[in-house]
N, CA and C atoms as an extended XYZ file, in Angstrom:
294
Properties=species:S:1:pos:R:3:atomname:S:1:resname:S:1:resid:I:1 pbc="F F F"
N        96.952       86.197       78.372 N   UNK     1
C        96.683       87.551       78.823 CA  UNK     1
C        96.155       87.545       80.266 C   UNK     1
N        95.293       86.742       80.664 N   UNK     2
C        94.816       86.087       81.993 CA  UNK     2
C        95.669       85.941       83.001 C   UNK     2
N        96.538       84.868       82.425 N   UNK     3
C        97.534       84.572       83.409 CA  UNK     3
C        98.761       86.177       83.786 C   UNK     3
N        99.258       86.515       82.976 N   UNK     4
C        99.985       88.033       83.437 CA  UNK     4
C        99.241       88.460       84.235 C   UNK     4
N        97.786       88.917       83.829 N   UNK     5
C        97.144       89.699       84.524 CA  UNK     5
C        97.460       89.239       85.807 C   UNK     5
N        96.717       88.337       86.155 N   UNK     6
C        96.670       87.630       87.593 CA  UNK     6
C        98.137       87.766       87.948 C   UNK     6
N        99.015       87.023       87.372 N   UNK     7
C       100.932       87.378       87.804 CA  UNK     7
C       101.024       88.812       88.718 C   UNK     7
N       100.441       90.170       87.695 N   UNK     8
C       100.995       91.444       88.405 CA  UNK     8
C        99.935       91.826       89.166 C   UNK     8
N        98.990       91.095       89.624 N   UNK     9
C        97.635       91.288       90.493 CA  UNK     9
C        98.541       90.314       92.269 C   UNK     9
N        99.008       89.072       91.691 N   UNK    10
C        99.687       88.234       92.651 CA  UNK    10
C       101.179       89.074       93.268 C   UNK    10
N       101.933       89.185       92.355 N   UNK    11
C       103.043       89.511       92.355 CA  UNK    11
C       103.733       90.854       93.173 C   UNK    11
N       102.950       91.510       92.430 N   UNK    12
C       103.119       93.231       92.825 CA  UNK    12
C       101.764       93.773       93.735 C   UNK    12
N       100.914       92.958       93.696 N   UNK    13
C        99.550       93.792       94.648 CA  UNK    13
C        99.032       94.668       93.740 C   UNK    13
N        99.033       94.568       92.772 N   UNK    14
C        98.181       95.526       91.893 CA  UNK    14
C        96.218       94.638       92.482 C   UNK    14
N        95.129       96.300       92.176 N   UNK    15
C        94.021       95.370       92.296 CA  UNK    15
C        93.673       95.339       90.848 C   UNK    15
N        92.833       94.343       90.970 N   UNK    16
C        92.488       94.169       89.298 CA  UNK    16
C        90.904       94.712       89.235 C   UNK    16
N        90.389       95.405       88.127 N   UNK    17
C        89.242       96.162       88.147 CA  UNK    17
C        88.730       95.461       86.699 C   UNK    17
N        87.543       94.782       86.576 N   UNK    18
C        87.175       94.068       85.464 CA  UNK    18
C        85.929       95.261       85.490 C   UNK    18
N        86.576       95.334       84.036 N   UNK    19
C        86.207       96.354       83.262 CA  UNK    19
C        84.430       96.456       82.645 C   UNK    19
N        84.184       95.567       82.369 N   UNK    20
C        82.610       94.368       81.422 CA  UNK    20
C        81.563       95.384       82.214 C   UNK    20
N        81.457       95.297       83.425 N   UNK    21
C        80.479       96.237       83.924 CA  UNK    21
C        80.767       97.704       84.637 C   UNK    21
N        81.437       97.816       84.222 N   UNK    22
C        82.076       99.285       85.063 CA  UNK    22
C        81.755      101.095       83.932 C   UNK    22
N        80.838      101.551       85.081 N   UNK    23
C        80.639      102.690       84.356 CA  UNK    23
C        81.708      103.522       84.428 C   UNK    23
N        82.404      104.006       83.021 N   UNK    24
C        83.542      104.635       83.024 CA  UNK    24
C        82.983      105.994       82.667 C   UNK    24
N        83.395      106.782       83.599 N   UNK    25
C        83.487      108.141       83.711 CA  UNK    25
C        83.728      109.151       82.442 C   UNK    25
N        82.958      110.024       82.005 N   UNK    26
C        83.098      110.429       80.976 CA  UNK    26
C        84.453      111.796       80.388 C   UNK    26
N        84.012      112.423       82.085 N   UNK    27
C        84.934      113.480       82.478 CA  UNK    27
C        86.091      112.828       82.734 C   UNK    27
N        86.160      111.292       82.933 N   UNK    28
C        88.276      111.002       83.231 CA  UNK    28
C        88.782      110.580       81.660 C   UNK    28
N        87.573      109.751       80.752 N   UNK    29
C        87.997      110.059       79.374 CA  UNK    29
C        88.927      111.089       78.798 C   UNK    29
N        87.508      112.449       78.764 N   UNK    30
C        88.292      113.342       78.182 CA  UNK    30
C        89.454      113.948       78.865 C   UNK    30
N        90.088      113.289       79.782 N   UNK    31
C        91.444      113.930       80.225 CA  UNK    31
C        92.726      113.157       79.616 C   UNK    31
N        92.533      112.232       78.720 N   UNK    32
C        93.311      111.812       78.149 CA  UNK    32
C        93.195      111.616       76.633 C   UNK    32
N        93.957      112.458       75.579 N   UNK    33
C        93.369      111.722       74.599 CA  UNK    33
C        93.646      110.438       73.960 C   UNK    33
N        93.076      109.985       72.770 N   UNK    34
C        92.963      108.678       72.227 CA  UNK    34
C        93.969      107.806       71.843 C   UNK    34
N        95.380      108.727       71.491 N   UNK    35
C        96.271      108.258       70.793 CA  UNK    35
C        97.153      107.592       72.353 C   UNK    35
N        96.859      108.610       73.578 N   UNK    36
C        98.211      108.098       74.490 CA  UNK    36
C        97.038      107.546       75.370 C   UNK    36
N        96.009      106.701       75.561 N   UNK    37
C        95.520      105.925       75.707 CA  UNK    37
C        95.651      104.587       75.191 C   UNK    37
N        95.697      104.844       73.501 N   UNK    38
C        96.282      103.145       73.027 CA  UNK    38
C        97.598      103.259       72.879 C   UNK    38
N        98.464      104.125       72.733 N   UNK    39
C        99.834      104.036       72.957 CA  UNK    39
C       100.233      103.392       74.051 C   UNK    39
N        99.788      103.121       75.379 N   UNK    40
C       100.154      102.765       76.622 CA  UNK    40
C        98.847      102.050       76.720 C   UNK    40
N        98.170      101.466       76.282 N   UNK    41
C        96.786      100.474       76.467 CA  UNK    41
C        96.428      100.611       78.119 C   UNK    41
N        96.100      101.864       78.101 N   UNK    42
C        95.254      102.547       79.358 CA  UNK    42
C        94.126      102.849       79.218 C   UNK    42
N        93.259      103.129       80.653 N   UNK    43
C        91.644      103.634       80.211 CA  UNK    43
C        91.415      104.581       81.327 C   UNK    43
N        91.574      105.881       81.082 N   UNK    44
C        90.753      106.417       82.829 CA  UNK    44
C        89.042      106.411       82.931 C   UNK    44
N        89.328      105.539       83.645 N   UNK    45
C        87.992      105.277       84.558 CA  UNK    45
C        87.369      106.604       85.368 C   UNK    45
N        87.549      106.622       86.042 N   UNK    46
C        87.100      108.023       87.256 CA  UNK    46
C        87.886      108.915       87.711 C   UNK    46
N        87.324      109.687       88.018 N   UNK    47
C        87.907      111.087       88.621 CA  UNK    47
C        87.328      111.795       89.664 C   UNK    47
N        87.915      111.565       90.489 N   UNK    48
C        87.188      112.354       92.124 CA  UNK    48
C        88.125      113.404       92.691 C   UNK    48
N        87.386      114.776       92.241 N   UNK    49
C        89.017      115.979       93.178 CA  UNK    49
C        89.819      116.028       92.203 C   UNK    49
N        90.902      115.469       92.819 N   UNK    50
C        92.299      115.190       92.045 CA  UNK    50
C        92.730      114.218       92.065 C   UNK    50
N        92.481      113.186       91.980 N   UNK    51
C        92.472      111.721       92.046 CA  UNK    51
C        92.274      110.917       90.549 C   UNK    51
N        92.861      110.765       89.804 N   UNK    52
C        92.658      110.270       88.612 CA  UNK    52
C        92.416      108.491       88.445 C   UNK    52
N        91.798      108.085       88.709 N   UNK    53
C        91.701      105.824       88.650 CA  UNK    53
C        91.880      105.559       86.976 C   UNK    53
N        93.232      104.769       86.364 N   UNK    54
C        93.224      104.401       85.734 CA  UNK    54
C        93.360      102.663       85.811 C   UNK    54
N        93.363      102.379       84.309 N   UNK    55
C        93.173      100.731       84.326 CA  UNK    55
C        94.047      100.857       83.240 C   UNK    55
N        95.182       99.888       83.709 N   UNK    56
C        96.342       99.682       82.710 CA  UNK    56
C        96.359       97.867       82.521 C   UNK    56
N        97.096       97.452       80.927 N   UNK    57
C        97.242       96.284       81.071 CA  UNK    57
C        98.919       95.818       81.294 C   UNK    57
N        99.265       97.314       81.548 N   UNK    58
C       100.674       96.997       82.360 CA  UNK    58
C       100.945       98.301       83.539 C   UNK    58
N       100.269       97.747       84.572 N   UNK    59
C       100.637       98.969       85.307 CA  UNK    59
C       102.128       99.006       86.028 C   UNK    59
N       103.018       98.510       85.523 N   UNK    60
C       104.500       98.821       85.650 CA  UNK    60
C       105.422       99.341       85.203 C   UNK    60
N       104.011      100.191       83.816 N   UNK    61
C       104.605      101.000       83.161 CA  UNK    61
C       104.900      102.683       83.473 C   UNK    61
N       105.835      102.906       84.242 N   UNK    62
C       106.537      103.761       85.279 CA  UNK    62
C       105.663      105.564       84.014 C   UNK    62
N       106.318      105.206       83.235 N   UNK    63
C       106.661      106.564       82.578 CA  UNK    63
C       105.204      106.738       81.881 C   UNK    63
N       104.605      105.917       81.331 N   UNK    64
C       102.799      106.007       81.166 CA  UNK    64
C       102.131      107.110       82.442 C   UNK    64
N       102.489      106.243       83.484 N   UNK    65
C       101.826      106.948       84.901 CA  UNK    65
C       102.217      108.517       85.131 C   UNK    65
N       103.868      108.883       84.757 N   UNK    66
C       104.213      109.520       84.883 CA  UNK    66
C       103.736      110.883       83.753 C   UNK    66
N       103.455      110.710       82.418 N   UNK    67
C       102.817      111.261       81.697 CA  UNK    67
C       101.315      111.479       81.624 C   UNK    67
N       100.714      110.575       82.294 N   UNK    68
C        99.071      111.050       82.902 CA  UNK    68
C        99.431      112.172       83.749 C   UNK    68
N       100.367      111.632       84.765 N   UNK    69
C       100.080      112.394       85.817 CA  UNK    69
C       100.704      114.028       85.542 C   UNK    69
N       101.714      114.230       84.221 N   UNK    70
C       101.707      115.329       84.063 CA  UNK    70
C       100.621      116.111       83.060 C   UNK    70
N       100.141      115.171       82.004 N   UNK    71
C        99.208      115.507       81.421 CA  UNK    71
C        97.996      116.359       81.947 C   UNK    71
N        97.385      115.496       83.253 N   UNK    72
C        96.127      115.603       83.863 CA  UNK    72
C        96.561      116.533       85.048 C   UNK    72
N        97.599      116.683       85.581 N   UNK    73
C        97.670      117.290       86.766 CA  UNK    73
C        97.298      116.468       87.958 C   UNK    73
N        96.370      115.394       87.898 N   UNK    74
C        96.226      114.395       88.986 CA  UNK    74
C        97.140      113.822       89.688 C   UNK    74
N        96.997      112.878       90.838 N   UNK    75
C        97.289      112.009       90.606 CA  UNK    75
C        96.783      110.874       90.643 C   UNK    75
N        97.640      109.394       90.365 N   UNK    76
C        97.270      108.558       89.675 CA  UNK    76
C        96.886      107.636       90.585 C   UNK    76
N        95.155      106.805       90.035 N   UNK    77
C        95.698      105.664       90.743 CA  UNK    77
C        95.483      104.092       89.886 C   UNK    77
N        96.507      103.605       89.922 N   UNK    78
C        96.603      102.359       88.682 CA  UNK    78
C        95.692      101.111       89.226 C   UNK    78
N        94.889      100.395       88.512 N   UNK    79
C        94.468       99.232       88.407 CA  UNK    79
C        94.852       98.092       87.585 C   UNK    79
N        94.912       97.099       87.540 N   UNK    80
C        95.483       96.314       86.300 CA  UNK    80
C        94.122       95.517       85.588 C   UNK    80
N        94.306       95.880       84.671 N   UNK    81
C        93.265       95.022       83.803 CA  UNK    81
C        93.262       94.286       82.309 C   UNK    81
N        92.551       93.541       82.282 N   UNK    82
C        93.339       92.971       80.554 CA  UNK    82
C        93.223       94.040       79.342 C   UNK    82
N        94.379       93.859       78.598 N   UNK    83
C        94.689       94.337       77.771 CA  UNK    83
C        93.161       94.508       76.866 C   UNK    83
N        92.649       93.426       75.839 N   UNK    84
C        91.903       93.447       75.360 CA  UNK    84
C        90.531       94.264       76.050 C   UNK    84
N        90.537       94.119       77.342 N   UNK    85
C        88.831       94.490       77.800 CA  UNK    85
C        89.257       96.335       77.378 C   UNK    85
N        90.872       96.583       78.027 N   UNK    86
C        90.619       98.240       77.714 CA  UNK    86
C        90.755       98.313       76.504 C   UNK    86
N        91.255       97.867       75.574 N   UNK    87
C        91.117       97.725       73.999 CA  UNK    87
C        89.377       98.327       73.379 C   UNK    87
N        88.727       97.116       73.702 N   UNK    88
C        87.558       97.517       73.948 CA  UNK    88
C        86.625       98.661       74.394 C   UNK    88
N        87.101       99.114       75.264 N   UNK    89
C        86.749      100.047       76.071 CA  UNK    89
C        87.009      101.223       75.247 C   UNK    89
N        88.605      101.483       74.783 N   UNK    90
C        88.860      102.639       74.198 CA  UNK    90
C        87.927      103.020       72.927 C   UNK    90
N        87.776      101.516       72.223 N   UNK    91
C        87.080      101.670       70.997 CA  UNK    91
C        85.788      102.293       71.196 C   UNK    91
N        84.861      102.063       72.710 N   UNK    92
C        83.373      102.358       72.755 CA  UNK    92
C        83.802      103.440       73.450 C   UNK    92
N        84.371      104.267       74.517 N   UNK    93
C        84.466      105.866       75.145 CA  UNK    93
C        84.928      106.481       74.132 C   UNK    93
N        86.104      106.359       73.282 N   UNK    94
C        86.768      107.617       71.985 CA  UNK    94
C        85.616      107.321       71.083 C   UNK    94
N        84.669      106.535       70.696 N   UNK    95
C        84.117      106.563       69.326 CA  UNK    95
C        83.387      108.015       68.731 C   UNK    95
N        84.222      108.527       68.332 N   UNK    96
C        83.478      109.903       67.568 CA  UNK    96
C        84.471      111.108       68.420 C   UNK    96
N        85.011      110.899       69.045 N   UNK    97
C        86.090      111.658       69.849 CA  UNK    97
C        87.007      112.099       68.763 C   UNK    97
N        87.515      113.142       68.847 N   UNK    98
C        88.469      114.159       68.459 CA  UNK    98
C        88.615      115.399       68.815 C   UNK    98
């Protein structure tokens, strides 16, 4: 999972945003809900304006981006991060969410 990461961090210039200490925004949460968050193993992080920062563990996933960005009205900006940490993540921001 490491090694990809780093691949589309090397490869494509994605930046990578490690997730472990990062206060995630509560207001870019609720702009997505839970299901098309782990459907596309995404996390929005922050929201400034209209500026949406997400953390994907595939940010080459064209049509994910493209459905935030119609969802939210933002737009997007992708980070790459491991799969598991936003795994994680989703489980502790949605917990009790509906």
């Amino acid at each position: 999972e490491e090694e990809i990461t780093k691949a589309l961090i090397t490869q494509f210039g994605f930046a990578y945003l490690p997730l472990a200490n990062y206060d995630v925004s509560k207001e870019a949460v609720g702009l997505i809900p839970e299901n098309v968050a782990r459907q596309y193993c995404l996390l929005p992080v922050d929201k400034i304006e209209n500026a949406l920062t997400i953390a994907m563990a595939n940010p080459l996933n064209i049509k994910a981006i493209e459905d935030v960005e119609y969802m939210t009205k933002c737009s997007v900006r992708v980070f790459a991060s491991l799969g598991s940490d936003i795994k994680r993540c989703i489980d502790k921001y949605y917990k009790g969410a509906v």
